[in-house]
Each structure stands twice: as structure tokens, then as C-alpha cells.
C-alpha positions in Angstrom: -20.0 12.4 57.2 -21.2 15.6 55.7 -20.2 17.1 58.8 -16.4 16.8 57.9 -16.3 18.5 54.8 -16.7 22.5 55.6 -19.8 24.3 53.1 -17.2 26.4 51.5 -15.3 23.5 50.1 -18.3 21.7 48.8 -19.7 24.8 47.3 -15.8 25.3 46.0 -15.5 21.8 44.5 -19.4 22.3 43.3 -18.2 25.8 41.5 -14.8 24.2 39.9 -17.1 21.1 38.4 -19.8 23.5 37.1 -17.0 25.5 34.7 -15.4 22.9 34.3 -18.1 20.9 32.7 -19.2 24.0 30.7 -15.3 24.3 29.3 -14.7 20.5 28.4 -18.2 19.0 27.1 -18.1 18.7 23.8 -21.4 17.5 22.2 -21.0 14.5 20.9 -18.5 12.8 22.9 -18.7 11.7 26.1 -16.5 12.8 28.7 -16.3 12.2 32.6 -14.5 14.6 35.3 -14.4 15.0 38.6 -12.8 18.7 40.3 -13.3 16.4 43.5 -10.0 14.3 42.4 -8.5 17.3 41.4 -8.9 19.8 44.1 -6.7 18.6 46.8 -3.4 18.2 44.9 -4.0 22.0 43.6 -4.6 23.0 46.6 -1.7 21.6 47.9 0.4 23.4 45.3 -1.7 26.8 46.0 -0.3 27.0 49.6 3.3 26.7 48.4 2.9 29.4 45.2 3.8 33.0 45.5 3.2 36.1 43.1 0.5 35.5 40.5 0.2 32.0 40.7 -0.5 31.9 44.3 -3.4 34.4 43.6 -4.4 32.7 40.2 -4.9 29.1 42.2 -6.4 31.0 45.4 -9.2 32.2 42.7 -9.7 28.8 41.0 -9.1 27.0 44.1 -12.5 29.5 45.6 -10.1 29.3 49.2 -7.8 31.9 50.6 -3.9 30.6 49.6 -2.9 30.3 53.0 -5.8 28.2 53.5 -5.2 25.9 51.0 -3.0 23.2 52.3 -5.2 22.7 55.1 -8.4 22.5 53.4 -6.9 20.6 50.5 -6.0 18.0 53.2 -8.7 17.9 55.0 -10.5 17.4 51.9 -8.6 14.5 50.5 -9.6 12.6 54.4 -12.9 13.0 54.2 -13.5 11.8 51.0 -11.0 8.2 51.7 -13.1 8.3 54.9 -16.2 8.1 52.9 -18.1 4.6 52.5 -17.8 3.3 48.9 -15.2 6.1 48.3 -11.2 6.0 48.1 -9.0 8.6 47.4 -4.8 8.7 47.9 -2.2 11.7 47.1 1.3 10.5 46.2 4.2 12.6 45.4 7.1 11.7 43.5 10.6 13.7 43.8 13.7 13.8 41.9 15.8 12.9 45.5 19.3 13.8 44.2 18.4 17.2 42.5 15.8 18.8 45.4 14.2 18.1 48.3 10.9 19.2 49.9 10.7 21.9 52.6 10.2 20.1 55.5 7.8 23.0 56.3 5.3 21.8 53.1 6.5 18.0 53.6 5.2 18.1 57.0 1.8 19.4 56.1 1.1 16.1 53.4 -0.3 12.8 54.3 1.7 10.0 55.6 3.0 7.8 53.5 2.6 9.6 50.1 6.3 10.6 49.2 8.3 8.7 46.5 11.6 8.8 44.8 11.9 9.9 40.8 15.3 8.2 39.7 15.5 9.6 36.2 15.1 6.6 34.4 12.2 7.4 32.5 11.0 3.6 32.4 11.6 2.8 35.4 9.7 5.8 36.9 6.9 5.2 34.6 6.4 1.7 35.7 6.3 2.9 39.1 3.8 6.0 38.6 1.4 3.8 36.1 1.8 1.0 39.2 0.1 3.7 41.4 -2.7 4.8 39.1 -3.5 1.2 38.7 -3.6 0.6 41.9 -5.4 3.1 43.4 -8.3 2.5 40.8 -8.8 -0.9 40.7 -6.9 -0.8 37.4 -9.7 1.5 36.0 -7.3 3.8 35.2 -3.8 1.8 34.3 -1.6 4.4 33.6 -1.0 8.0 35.1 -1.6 11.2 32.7 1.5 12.7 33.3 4.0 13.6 30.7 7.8 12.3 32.1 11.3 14.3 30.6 14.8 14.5 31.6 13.9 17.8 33.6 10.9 16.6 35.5 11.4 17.0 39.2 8.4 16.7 41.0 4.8 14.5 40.4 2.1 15.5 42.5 -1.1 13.3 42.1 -4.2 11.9 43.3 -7.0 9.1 42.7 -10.4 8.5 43.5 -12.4 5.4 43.1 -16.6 5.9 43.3 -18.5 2.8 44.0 -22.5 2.5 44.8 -24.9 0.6 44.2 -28.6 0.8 43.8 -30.7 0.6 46.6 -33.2 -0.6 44.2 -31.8 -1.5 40.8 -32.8 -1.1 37.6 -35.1 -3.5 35.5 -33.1 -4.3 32.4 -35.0 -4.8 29.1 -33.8 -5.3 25.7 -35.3 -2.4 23.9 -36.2 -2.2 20.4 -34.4 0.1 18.3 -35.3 3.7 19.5 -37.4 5.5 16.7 -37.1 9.2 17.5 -33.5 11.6 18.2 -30.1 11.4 17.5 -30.2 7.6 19.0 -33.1 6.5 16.8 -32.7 3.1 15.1 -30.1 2.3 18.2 -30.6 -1.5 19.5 -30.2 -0.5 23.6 -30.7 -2.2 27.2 -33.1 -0.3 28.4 -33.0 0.6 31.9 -36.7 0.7 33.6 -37.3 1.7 37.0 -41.2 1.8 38.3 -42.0 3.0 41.6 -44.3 5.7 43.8 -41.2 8.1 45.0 -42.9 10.6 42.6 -40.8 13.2 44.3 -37.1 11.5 43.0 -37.9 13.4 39.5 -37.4 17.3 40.0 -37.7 19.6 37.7 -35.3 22.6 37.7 -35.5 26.4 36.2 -32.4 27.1 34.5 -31.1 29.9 32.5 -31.4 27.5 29.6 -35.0 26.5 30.7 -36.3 23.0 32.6 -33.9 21.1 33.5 -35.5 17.3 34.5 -33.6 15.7 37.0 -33.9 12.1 37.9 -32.1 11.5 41.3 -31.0 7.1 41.5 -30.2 6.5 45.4 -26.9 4.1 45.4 -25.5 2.8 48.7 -22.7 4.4 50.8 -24.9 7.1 50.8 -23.9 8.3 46.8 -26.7 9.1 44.7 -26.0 9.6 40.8 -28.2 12.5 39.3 -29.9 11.9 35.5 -30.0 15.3 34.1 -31.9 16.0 30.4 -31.6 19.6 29.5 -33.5 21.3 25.8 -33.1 19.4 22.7 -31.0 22.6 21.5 -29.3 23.1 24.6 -25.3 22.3 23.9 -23.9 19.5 26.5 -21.2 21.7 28.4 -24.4 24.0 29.4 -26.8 21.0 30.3 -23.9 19.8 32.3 -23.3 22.8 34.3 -26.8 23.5 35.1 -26.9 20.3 36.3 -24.3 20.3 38.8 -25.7 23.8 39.8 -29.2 22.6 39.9 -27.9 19.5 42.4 -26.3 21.6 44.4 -29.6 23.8 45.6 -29.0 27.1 42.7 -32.4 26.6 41.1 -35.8 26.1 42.5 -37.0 22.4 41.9 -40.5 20.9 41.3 -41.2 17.7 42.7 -42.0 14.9 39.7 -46.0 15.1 42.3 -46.5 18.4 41.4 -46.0 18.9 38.0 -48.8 19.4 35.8 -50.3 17.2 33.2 -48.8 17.2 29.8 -45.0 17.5 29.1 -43.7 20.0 31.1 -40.2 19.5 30.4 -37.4 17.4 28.4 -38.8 14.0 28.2 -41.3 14.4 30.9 -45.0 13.7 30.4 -47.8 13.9 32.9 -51.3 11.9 32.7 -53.9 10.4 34.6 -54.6 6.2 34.2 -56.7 4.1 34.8 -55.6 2.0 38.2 -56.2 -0.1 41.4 -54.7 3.2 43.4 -54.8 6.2 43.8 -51.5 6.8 44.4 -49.0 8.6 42.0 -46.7 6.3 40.0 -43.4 7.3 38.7 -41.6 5.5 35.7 -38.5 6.2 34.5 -36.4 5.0 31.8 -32.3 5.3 30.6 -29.9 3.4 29.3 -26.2 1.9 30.7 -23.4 3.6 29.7 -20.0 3.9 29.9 -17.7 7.2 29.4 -14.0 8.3 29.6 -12.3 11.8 29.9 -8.8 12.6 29.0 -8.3 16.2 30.3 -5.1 18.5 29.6 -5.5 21.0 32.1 -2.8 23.0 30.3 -5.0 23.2 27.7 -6.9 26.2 29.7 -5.0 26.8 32.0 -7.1 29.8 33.1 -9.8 27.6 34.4 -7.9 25.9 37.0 -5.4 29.3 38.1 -2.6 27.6 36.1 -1.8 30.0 33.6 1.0 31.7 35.5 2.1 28.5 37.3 2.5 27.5 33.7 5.0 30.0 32.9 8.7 28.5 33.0 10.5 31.3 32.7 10.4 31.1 36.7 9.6 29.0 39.7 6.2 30.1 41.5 6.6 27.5 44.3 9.2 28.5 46.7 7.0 26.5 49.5 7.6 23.3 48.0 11.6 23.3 47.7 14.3 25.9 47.8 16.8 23.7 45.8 15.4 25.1 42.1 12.5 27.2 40.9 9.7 24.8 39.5 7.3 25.4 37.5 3.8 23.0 36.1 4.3 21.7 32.6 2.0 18.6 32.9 -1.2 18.3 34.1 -3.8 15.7 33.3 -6.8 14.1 34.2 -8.2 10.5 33.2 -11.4 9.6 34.5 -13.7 7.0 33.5 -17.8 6.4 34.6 -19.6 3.2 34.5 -23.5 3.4 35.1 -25.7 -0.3 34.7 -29.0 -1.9 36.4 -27.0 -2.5 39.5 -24.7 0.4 40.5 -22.6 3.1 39.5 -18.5 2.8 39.6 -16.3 6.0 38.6 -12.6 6.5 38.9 -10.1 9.0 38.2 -6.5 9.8 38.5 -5.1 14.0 38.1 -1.5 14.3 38.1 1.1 17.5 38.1 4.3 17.4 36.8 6.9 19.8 37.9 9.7 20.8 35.7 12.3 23.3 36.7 11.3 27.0 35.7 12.5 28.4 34.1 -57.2 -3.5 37.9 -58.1 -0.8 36.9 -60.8 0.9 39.0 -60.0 4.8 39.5 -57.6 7.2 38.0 -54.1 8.3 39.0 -51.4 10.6 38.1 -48.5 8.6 36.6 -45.5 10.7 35.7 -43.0 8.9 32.9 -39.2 9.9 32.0 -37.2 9.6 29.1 -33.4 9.4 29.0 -33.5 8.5 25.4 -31.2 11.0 24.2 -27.9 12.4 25.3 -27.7 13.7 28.7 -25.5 14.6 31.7 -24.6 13.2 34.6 -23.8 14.5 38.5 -22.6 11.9 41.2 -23.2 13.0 45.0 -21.8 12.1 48.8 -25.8 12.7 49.9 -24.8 13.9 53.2 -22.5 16.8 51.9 -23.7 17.2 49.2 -20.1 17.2 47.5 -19.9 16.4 44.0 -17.7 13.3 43.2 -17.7 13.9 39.7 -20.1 14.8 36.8 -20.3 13.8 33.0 -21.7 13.5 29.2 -23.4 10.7 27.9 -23.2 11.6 24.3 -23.7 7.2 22.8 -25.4 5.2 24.5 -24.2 1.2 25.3 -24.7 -1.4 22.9 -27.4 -3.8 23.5 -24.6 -6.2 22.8 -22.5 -4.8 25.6 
């Protein structure tokens, strides 16, 4: 599959998650997004903006304009054609007040278009319907604001599902005693194996960065990333993505030396029946949610002059009226337990006219016992479905 996806769109995609993660963590809160869900629809819109709009997506985007549309749909194929992966686009219209360029039309998938009828209920229904549907009802309504003057919805969804090829021993844990989470009553997550070389250590800016990499099915892997104790979550987030995606050298979990060479790591020799090295690693479930205004900064996504009303910037998408973006949203939602790994998101545009023991051998441990980030993966590709903050941890109740 990773054949499908050209290297500048992953790298793209990868770049867009990495600033956006540094922008929208916020310690303390969780948060999931995924640039993945959102590139596509943008850079739909990208190849149909001119003047400073076209050039601010083009930049956010990472792609030239004019090859936007193209990679934006080639994009959104790939990733419905990947295993344990589904992603749709759908576009809604206000049919008796413009009309799509056949030109642009032509260029989406089949099967996306939909009428707006200005009944802000009934078009409601209808959009929330989609989001629902598309998501397994993970995320039930779409994050779109709806007025009298909205003419066009552009959106898409992605649904993530793996699970482990080896899942997680679940434990009841005893309140944690040391952190922010200490005197916490968690399930604690415990795997115990000799893939030594699944824990990597990167060399960030912000120093080591331990990364723990859990294989899923489908060929998705989820990344468990624990940056510095005093290293803020947005940063520890971005490095991560970074990290996964090959911009900092990596030490296999085999190699490290003994002692604790980074967040939550520690290295010893035991007494045991072989000589082999033995990794354990342990985390807790979670489950995090993102709400994300885009508008918000609109900089960080080259909306900032496609924001502007005062004009239209996309004369490629209709010649009937100037439009111009004055909604855009993303709700996402991650769910990580002892047996897989399910995340789901829906970004949405609105458009509003513009205006024994015996020897000794090296056993390597990991904690995830205190907040840390998250990177999901297409293995193959190496494209980054989306990438989070795990800022509580579950209940043990949950």
C-alpha cells in the first residue's frame, strides 16, 4: 500500500501533524487530531483558490496549488483503500443559489455531492447523519457552524481501527505513587516480550525522546511517545511525529546502556534462565477527544486569507458568487485498550459568500506513567493517521 501514497504527501501530511500538534496541545488536556482527515478537503479547496489564499494553502498544503486537487484525491483513495482504514469526502451545496464548475465538480469523487435546502434543521440532520455515519457514530454530529448565508460544506471522515497483534496484559494497578498521576487507581497495561528493539530512543531538540512502537493489524502501528518531565505536551508531541517519521536518530531499546537513559526508561542485568534480552513495558488505556477551530489560527492551515469575507478566493469552485471559509472544524476522538486501537475524525468547511534463574540478562523496563503523546501509523507509508495528548489517564473503573 505504501506504494500509492507519493513520499511528498506523507512527508506533507507528517509536517502539517507536527505544527499542528505543537499549536493545539495544551498540557493538561488531552486532545486528538489527525492533518490526515484534514488534508484532502484543503487541498481540494487549494486547487480552486486564487490570489493569496491559493498561495497561503499551497504553503500549508506543502504541494504546488495546481497540484493540489490531484494529490488531495489521490490521497483521500489511498487511505479508504487501506485495511482497517475508511475515509469519505462529501460536499454539500446550496443548489438554487450556485452551482459547482463542472471543471472542479469533475475532479471530486463519485458520489460525494449533496443538496443544502436552507432549512437549517433539516440540513443539520442530514450533515450530523453523515458524520455519524461515516464514524461508526464516534463522531455524531459534524463541526460545522450552519447560517442563512452558508453555501457550500466541504468535509471529510476517517475511521482508524487495529488491533494488537499481541495485546496487552491488563492488571489492576495500585494507586501510582510518584507524578502528576500519583495516588490514581489505573488498569495497567503490561506487555512482556524479547523485541528489545520495539523501544527506540530518539535525540530531540528537547532531549530523549522514548518511543515505544505497539504493532496493530491492518498494518497500523500506534507509537507511545514520553518526552522530559519539563518538556510542555505540544513539543513532546511534535517530536514525536517527527521522531516517527525518520528526523532523529533512534537507539534500539538492545543497545542502550544500563541505567536510565531516558524518560521512564531503566536498563539492568537479572538474574534468568536466558540470556536473551527482555523488554517490559507498561501504559495505561485511555481515551481522548479534540475539538479544533481551525479559524482559530488560521495561519497554520493557509486559511488566513481564505478567511477574509470581504471577497471570494475560490473562483474554481463556482462562478455564481464569491465564497469565502467561515467555519472550519475538526472533532476527532482516540481510544487506546489491551486489545486495539480505534480513532475517528470528521473536518468540515463551511463556505459563506464573501464578501530459574541461572545467568544474567539485560532486561530493559518502560514507564508510561505520566502524561504522554501519541502517533498512529499506515507501517507501509509511513503516513501519519493521526497523533495526540494523553494528559488523564482512564479510570480503573472504566
Amino acid at each position: 500500500m505504501g506504494e500509492e501514497i507519493p513520499r511528498p504527501t506523507v512527508l506533507a501530511v507528517g509536517a502539517m501533524t507536527a505544527r499542528w500538534a505543537r499549536a493545539a496541545v495544551r498540557d493538561g488536556r488531552g486532545t486528538v487530531l489527525t492533518a490526515a482527515g484534514l488534508w484532502p478537503p484543503a487541498a481540494l479547496l487549494a486547487g480552486a483558490a486564487d490570489g493569496p489564499a491559493r498561495a497561503e494553502l499551497a504553503e500549508a498544503l506543502g504541494v504546488p496549488a495546481q497540484d493540489a486537487v490531484a494529490a488531495g484525491r489521490e490521497l483521500l483513495g489511498a487511505l479508504d483503500r487501506m485495511p482497517g482504514v475508511d475515509a469519505a469526502l462529501g460536499l454539500w451545496f446550496r443548489g438554487d443559489l450556485i452551482e459547482p464548475r463542472p471543471q472542479w465538480a469533475a475532479q471530486l469523487p463519485p458520489g460525494v455531492r449533496g443538496l443544502l435546502s436552507g432549512d437549517a434543521a433539516a440540513d443539520r440532520a442530514a450533515l450530523d447523519a453523515w458524520a455519524a455515519g461515516r464514524t461508526d457514530g464516534l463522531i455524531p454530529a459534524m463541526p460545522v457552524a450552519l447560517s442563512p448565508r452558508t453555501r457550500l460544506v466541504l468535509a471529510s471522515a476517517l475511521l482508524v481501527r487495529t488491533d494488537w497483534t499481541v495485546p496487552f496484559d491488563q492488571q489492576r494497578a495500585a494507586p501510582l505513587r510518584h507524578g502528576p498521576w500519583r495516588r490514581r487507581r489505573v488498569n495497567k497495561l503490561l506487555h512482556a516480550h524479547g523485541a528489545t528493539d520495539r523501544l527506540r530512543v530518539a535525540e530531540t531538540p528537547l532531549g530523549p525522546l522514548t518511543l515505544y512502537e505497539v504493532q496493530g493489524e491492518h498494518g497500523i502501528d500506534v507509537h507511545l511517545a514520553l518526552g522530559p518531565e519539563s518538556a510542555p505536551g505540544g513539543a513532546v508531541t511534535g517530536a514525536a511525529v517527527e521522531a516517527v517519521g525518520g528526523g532523529y536518530g533512534l537507539t534500539p531499546g538492545g543497545e542502550l546502556p544500563e541505567g536510565e537513559p531516558a524518560p521512564g526508561v531503566a536498563v539492568s542485568y537479572e538474574a534468568s534462565t536466558s540470556p536473551e534480552p527482555r523488554l517490559v513495558v507498561t501504559t495505561v488505556p485511555f481515551t481522548v477527544a479534540g475539538d479544533h477551530d481551525l479559524l482559530a489560527d488560521p495561519r497554520l492551515f493557509g486559511l488566513a486569507a481564505a478567511s477574509d469575507d470581504s471577497r471570494g478566493h475560490f473562483p474554481g469552485v463556482t462562478g455564481s458568487e464569491p465564497l469565502a471559509v467561515t467555519s472550519a472544524r475538526q472533532a476527532a476522538t482516540a481510544t487506546f485498550t489491551a486489545v486495539g486501537f480505534r480513532a475517528a475524525a470528521v473536518s468540515a468547511l463551511g463556505a459563506t459568500p464573501g464578501a530459574v534463574p541461572q545467568r544474567e540478562a539485560k532486561l530493559v523496563t518502560a514507564r508510561y506513567d505520566r502524561p504522554f503523546a501519541f502517533v498512529a501509523v499506515h507501517r507501509a507509508s509511513g503516513l501519519v493517521l493521526a497523533a495526540g495528548w494523553v494528559a488523564e489517564p482512564e479510570p480503573a473503573d472504566a
